[in-house]
C-alpha positions as CSV (number, residue, x, y, z in Angstrom):
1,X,0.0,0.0,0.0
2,X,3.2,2.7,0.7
3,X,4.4,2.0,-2.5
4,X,1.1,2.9,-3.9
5,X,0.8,5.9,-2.1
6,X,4.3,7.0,-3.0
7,X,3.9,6.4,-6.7
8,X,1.0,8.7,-7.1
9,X,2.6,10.7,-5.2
10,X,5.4,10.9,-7.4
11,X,3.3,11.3,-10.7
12,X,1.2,14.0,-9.5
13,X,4.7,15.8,-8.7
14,X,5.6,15.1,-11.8
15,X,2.6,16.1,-13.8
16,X,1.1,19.3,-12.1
17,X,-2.2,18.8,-14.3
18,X,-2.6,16.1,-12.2
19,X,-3.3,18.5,-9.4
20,X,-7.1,19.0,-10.6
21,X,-8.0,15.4,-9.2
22,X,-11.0,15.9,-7.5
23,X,-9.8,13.5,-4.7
24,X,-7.6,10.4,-4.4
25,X,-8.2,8.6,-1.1
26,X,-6.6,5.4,-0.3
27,X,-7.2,3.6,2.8
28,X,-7.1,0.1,3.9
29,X,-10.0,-2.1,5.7
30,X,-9.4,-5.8,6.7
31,X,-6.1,-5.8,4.7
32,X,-7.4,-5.2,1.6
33,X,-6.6,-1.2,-0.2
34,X,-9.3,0.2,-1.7
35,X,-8.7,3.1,-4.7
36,X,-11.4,5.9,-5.0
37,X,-10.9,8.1,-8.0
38,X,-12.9,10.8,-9.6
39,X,-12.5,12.1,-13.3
40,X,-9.6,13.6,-14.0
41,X,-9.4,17.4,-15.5
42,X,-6.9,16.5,-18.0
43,X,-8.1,13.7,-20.1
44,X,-5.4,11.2,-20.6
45,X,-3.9,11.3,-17.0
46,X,-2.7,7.9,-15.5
47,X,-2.0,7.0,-12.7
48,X,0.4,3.4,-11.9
49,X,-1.3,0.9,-10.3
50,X,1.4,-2.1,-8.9
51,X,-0.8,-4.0,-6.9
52,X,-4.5,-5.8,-7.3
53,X,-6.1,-2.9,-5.9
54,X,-10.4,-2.5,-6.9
55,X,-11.5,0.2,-7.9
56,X,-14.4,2.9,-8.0
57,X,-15.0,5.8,-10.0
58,X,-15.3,6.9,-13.4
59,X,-11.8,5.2,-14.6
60,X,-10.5,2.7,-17.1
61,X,-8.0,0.1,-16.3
62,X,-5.6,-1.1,-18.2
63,X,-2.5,-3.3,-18.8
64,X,1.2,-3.0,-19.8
65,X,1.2,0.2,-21.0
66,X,4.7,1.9,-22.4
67,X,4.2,4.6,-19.5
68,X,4.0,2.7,-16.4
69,X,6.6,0.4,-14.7
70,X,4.1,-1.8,-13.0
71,X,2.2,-3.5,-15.1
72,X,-1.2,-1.7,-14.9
73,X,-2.8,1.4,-14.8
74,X,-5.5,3.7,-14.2
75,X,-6.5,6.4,-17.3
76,X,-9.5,8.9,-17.4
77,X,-10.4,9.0,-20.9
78,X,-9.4,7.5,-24.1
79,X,-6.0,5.5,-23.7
80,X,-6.4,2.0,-25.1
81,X,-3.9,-0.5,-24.0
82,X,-1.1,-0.3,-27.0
83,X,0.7,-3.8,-26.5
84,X,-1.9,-6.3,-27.5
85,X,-1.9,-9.2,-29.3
86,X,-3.6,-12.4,-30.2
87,X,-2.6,-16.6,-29.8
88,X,-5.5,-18.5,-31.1
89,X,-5.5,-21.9,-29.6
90,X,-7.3,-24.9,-31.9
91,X,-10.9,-26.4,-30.3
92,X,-12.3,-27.7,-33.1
93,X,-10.9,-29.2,-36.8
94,X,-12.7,-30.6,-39.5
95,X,-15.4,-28.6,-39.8
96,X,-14.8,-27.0,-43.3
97,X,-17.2,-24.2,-44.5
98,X,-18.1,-23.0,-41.1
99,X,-19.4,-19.9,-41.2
100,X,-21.5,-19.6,-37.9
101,X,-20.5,-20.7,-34.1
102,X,-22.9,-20.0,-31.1
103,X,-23.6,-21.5,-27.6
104,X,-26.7,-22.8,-26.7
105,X,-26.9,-20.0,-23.8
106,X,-28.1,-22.4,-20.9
107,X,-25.9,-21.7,-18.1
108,X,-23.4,-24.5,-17.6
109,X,-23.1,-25.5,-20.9
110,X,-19.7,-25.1,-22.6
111,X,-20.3,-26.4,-25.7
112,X,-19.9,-24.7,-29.1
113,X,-22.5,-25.7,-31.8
114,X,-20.7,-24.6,-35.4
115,X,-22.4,-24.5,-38.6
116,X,-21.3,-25.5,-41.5
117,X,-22.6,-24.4,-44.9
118,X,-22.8,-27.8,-46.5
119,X,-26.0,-28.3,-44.3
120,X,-24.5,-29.5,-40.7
121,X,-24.6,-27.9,-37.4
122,X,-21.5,-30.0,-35.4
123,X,-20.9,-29.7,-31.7
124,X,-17.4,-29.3,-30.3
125,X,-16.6,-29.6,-26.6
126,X,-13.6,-27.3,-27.1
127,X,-11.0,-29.9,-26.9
128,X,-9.3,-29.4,-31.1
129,X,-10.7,-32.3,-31.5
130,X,-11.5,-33.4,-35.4
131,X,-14.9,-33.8,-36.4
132,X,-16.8,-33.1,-34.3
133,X,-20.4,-34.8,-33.3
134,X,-23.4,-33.7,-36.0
135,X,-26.2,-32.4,-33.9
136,X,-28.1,-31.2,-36.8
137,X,-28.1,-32.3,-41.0
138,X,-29.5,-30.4,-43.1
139,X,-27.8,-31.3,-46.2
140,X,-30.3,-32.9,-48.1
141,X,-32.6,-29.3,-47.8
142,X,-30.2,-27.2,-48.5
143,X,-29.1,-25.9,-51.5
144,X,-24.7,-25.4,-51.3
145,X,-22.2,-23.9,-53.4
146,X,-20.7,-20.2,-54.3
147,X,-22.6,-17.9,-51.1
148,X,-25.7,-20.5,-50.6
149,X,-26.0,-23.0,-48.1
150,X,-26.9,-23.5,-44.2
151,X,-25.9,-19.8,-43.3
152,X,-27.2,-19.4,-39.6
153,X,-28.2,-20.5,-36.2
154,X,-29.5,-19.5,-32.8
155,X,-30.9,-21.0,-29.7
156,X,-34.3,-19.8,-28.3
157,X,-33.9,-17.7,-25.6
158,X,-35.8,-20.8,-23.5
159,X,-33.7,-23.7,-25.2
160,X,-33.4,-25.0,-21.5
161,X,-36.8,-25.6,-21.3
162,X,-38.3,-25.7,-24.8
163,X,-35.3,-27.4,-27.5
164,X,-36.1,-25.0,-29.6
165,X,-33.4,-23.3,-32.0
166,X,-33.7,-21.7,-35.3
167,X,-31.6,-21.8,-38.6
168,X,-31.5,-20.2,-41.8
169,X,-30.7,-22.1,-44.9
170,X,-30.9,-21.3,-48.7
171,X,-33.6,-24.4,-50.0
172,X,-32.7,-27.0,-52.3
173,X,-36.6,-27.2,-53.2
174,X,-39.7,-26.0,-53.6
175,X,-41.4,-25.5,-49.8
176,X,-44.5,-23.5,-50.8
177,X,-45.7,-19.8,-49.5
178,X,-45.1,-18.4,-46.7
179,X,-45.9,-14.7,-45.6
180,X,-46.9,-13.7,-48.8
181,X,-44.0,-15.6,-50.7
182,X,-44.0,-18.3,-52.8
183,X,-40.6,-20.0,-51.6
184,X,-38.4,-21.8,-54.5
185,X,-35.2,-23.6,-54.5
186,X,-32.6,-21.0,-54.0
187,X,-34.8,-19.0,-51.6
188,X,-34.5,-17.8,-48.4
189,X,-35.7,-20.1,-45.3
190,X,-36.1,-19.6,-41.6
191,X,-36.8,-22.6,-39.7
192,X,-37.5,-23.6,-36.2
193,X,-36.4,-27.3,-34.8
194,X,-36.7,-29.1,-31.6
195,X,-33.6,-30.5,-29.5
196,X,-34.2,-34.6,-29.3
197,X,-36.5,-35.9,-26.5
198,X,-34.2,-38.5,-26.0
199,X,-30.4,-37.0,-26.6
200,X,-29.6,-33.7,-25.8
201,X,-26.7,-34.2,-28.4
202,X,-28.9,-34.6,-31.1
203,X,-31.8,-32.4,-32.8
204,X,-35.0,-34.0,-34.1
205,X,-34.8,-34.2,-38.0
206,X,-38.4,-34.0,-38.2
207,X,-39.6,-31.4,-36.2
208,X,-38.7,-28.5,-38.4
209,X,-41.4,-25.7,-38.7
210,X,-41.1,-23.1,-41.2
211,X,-41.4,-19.8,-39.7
212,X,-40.8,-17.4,-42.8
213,X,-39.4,-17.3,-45.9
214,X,-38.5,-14.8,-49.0
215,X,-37.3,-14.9,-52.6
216,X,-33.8,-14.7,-53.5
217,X,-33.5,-13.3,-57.3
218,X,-29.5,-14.0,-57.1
219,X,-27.1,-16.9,-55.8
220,X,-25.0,-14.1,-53.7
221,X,-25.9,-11.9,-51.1
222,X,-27.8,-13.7,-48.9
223,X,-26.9,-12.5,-45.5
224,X,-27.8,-15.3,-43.5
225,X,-27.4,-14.3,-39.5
226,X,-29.3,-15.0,-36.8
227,X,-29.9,-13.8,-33.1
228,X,-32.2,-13.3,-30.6
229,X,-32.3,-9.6,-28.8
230,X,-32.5,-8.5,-25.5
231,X,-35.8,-7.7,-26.0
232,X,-36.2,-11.3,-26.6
233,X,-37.4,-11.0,-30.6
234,X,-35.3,-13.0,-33.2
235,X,-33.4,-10.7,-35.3
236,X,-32.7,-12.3,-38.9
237,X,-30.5,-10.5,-41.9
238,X,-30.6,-10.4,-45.1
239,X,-29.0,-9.0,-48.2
240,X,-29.9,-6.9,-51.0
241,X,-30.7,-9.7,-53.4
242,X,-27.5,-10.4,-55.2
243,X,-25.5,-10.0,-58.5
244,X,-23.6,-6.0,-58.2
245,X,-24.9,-2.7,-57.1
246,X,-28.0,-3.6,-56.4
247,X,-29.3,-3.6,-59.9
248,X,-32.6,-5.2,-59.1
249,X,-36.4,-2.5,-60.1
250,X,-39.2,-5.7,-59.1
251,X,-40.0,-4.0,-55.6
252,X,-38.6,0.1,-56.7
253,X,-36.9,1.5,-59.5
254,X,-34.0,2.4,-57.2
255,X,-33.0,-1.3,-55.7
256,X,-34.4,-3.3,-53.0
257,X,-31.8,-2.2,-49.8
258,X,-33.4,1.4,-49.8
259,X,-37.1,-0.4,-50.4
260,X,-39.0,-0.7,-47.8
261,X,-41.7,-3.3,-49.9
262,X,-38.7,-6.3,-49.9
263,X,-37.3,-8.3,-47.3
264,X,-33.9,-7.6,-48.7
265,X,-31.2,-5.6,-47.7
266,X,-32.6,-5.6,-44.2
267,X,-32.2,-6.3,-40.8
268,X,-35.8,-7.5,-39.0
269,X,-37.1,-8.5,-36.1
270,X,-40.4,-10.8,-35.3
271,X,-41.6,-12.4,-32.9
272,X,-41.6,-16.3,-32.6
273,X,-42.5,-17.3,-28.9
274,X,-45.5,-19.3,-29.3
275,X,-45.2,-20.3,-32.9
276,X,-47.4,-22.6,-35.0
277,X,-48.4,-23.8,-37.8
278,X,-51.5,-21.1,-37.6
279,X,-49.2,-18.4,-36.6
280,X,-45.7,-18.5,-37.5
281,X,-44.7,-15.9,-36.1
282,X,-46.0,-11.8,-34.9
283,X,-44.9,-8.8,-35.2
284,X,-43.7,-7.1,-32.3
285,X,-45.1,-3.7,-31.4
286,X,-42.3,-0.8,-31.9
287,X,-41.3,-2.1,-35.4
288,X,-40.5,1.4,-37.1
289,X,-42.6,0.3,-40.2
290,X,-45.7,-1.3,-39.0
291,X,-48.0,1.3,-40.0
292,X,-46.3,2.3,-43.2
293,X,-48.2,1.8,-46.1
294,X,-46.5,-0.8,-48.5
295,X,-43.9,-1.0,-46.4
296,X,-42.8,-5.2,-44.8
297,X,-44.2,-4.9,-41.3
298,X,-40.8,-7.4,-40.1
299,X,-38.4,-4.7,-41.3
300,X,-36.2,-3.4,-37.9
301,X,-33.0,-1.5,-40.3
302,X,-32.3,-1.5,-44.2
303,X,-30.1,0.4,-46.7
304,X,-27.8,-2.6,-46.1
305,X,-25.6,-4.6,-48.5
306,X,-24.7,-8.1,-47.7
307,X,-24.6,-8.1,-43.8
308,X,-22.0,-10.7,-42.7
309,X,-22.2,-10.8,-39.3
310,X,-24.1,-8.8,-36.8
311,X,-24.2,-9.1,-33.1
312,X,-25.5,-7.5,-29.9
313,X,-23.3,-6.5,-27.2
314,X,-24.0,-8.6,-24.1
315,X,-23.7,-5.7,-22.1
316,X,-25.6,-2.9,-23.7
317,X,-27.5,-4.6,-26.0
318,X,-26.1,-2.5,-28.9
319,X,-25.9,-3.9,-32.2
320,X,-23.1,-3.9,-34.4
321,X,-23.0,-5.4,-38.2
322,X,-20.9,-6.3,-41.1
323,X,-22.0,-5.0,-44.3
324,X,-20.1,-6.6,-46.8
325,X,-19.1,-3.7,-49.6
326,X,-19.3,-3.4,-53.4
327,X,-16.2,-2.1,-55.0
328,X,-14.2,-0.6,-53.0
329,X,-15.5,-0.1,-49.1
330,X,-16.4,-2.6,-46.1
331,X,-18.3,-0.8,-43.5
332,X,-19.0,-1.3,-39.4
333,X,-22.7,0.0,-39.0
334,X,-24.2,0.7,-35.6
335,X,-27.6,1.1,-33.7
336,X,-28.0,1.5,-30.1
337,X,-29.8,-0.4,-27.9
338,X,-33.7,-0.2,-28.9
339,X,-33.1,1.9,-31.7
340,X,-34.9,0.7,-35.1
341,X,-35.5,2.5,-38.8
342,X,-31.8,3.2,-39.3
343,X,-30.7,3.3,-43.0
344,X,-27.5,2.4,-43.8
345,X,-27.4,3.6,-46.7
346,X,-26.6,1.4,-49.8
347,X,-26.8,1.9,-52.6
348,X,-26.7,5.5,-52.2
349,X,-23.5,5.1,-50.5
350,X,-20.8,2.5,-49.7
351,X,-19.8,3.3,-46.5
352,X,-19.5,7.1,-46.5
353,X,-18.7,7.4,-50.4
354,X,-21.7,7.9,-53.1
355,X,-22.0,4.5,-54.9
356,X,-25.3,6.1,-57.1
357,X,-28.2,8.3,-56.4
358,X,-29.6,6.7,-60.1
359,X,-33.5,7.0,-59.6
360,X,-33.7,7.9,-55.7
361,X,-34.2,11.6,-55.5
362,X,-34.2,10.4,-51.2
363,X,-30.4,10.0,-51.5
364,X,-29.2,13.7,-51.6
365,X,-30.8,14.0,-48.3
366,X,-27.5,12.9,-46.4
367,X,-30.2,13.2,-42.9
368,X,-31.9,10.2,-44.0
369,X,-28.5,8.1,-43.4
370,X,-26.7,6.2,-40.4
371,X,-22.9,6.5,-41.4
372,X,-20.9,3.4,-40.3
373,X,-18.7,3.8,-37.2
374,X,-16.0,2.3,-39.4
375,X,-14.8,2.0,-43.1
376,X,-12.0,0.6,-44.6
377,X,-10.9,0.4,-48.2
378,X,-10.0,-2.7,-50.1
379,X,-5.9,-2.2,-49.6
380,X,-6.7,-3.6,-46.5
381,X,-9.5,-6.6,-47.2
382,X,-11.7,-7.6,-49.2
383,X,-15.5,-8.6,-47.6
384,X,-15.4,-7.9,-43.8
385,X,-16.1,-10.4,-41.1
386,X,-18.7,-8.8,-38.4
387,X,-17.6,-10.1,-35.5
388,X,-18.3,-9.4,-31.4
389,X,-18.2,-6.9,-28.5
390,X,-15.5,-8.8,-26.1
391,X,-17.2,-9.7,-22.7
392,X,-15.2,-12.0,-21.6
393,X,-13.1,-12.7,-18.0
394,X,-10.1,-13.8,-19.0
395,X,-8.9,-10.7,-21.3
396,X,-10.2,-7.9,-19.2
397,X,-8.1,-5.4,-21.5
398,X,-10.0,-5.6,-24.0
399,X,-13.6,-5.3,-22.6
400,X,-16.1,-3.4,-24.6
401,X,-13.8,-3.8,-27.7
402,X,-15.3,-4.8,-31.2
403,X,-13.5,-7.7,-32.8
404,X,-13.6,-8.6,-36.4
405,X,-12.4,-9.8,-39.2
406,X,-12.1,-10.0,-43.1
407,X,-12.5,-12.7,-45.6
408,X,-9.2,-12.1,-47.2
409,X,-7.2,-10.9,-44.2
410,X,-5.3,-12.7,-41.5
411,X,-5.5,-9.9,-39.2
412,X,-7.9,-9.2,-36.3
413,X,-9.4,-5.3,-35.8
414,X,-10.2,-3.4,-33.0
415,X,-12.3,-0.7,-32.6
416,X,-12.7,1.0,-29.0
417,X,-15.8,3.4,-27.8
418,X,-14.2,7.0,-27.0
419,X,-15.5,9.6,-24.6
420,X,-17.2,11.7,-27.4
421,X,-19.5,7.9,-28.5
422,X,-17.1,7.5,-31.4
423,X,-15.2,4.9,-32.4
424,X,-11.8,4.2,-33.4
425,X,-9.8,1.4,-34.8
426,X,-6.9,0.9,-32.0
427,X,-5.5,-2.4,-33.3
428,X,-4.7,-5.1,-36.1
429,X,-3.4,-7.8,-35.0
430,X,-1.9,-10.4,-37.7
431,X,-2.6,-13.5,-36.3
432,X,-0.8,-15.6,-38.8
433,X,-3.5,-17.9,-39.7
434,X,-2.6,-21.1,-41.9
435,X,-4.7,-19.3,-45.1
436,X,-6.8,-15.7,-45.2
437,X,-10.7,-17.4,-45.6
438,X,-11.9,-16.1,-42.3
439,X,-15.6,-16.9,-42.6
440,X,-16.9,-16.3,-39.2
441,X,-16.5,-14.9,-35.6
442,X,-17.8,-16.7,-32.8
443,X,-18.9,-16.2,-29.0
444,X,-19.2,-19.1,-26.6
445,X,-21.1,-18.5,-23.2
446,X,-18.3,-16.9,-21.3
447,X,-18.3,-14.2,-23.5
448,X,-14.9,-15.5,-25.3
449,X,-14.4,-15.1,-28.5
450,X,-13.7,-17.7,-31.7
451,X,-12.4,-17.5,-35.0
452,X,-13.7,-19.6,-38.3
453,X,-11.1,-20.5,-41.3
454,X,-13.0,-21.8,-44.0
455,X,-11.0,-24.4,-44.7
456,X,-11.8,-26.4,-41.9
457,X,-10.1,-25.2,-38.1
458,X,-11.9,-22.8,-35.1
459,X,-10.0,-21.3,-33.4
460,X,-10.2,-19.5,-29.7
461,X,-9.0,-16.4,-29.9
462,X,-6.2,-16.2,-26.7
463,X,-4.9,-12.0,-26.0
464,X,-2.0,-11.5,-25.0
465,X,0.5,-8.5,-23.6
């Protein structure tokens, strides 16, 4: 405890903007020091930390920065930790064209369920074992090849209780019409199946119920995620239909992500607790275009591309997507927590650059548009890999920080919330993976984070510093 007293001591002597602390009070009770600290005048101050110490106060802690001698410290403000990096450590092999890993969310269970776009959900225990166990196959409904295939899973918020978990899959035949749609081979379908009655390794084959489905004009740009939101509504995304720029006039002259009459290009949300085969789903109240005439009641965001991946923070329940770009710009797009009837933009923009305003007088009206929190152009990737808010325990660094990825990349990003709500890329990390096909990001139920080659391995992604 003296030697943290003395070594703030000796940096506010040092650093006389340090003087404007409103207070600094260490004291001990049962053994155990105690740091109370209040915000800082001068933004970037830190303060050396050399021993586990808790803390209270408006603060950030960090580790191994250049500036301190003891390891950690304590900043007010922006001041990322500078000296991280990334180990990835094998749990799973065998498993090639995964593009989705999730946990089943029950408390207790560690395993990882990754989807592969062949048509097989697998389950790994985490071990880098090969192969792992098929919970789920699909192949036979699903149509695979180029951007088609099993795209998507998630667990219903209830899977404890209920085995239910959804998927979305590309159809290898003709499964009728749903919600106005007359569903084809090569179209879109959301499904809902039932965990085994008698093996809670295995899913029923036959219990599938179609909850919703929608046409697909193209083989590419399907988006293909699923999750459920902490508002307990399933979230599904989709792209803009396919083929380049958008270049599709069946729903509006202008494209389908900026029309509000198609399902593509879109984020939405329903509601699927309590679904049959008389009602497949409802429409939860607070969907921005409910009451808009001609306009698809399930529609939560649009204006995007091809989203590939998006996620919610645990935490805030902020959502954070992937839009795959055109020519020349990948974007990170953002909504708070609640927030629905963003536009993203495209194909008035990629990213923040005009793509075409061609038949859409509603894209000079730059007020109309949520601007990514991120862009980067294609010197640095190719199609970006959405990826996760880290909430994990084991790299406390690194909490609140957005992780992703890109399909032609063997690096890792990070982007960090500053004081002012904006975000900035603080890190890439090249992770040296055996080949640059990163297909998909991954969270198990701890909050730590996984990594998909395409060729076959996951990965857990290990920080280091």
């Amino acid at each position: 405890m003296k030697k943290i007293g003395r070594r703030i001591r000796s940096v506010v002597t040092r650093n006389q903007k340090l003087s404007r602390l409103a207070f600094a009070l260490l004291f001990s009770t049962v053994g155990v020091a105690t740091l109370f600290i209040a915000r800082a005048a001068t933004p970037t101050a830190s303060i050396d930390i050399c021993d586990n110490t808790p803390l209270e106060g408006n603060a950030f802690i960090g580790h191994d920065h250049p500036a301190t001698s003891c390891g950690h410290y304590v900043s007010f403000g922006f001041n990322p930790p500078t000296a991280v990096g990334a180990a990835l450590t094998k749990v799973a092999g065998g498993v090639a064209g995964a593009v989705d890993m999730v946990p089943s969310g029950v408390n207790g269970d560690n395993r990882l369920f990754i989807v592969t776009q062949g048509g097989k959900v697998h389950i790994s225990n985490k071990d880098g074992s090969n192969s792992p166990a098929v919970f789920l196959d699909l192949s036979a409904k699903v149509t695979f090849g180029g951007e088609q295939g099993l795209l998507g899973l998630v667990f219903d918020p209830d899977y404890a209780q209920n085995g239910y978990f959804y998927v979305n899959y590309i159809a290898s035949a003709s499964r009728g019409t749903y919600n106005g749609q007359a569903i084809g081979r090569g179209d879109t379908v959301i499904s809902r199946f039932t965990r085994s009655s008698s093996n809670p390794h295995a899913a029923d084959p036959d219990s599938e119920l179609l909850i919703m489905g929608y046409d697909q004009p193209e083989e590419n740009h399907n988006g293909g995620g699923l999750q459920f939101g902490p508002d307990g509504y399933l979230y599904i995304s989709s792209g803009d239909g396919g083929g380049g720029g958008d270049d599709h006039d069946d729903y509006c002259a202008y494209g389908n992500s900026q029309c509000l009459a198609t399902y593509l290009g879109k984020i939405m949300r329903i509601d699927v607790a309590g679904a049959n085969t008389s009602q497949r789903y409802k429409i939860p109240p607070g969907n921005p275009f409910a009451g808009t005439a001609g306009a698809k009641p399930e529609i939560w965001h649009y204006g995007l591309r091809n989203p590939w991946r998006f996620s919610f923070d645990k935490q805030t329940g902020d959502m954070f997507i992937g839009d795959v770009g055109q020519n020349e710009w990948e974007e990170v797009d953002f909504a708070a927590a609640g927030s629905g009837g963003k536009n993203f933009g495209w194909r008035c923009y990629e990213g923040t650059h005009v793509y075409t305003f061609a038949a859409n007088a509603n894209c000079s009206n730059a007020g109309l548009f949520t601007r990514p929190i991120h862009e980067y152009n294609h010197n640095s990737g190719c199609s970006i890999t959405g990826g996760y808010v880290y909430r994990g325990t084991q790299h406390p660094e690194a909490d609140g920080t957005y992780i992703f990825s890109d399909y032609c990349s063997s690096k890792l990003w990070y982007l960090a919330k500053k004081p002012d709500t904006t975000w900035a890329l603080t890190q890439t990390i090249e992770t040296g993976f055996p080949d640059n096909s990163v297909s998909a990001l991954g969270q198990d139920q701890s909050g730590e984070l996984y990594v998909a080659i395409l060729s076959g391995n996951v990965y857990r992604i290990d920080l280091n510093h």
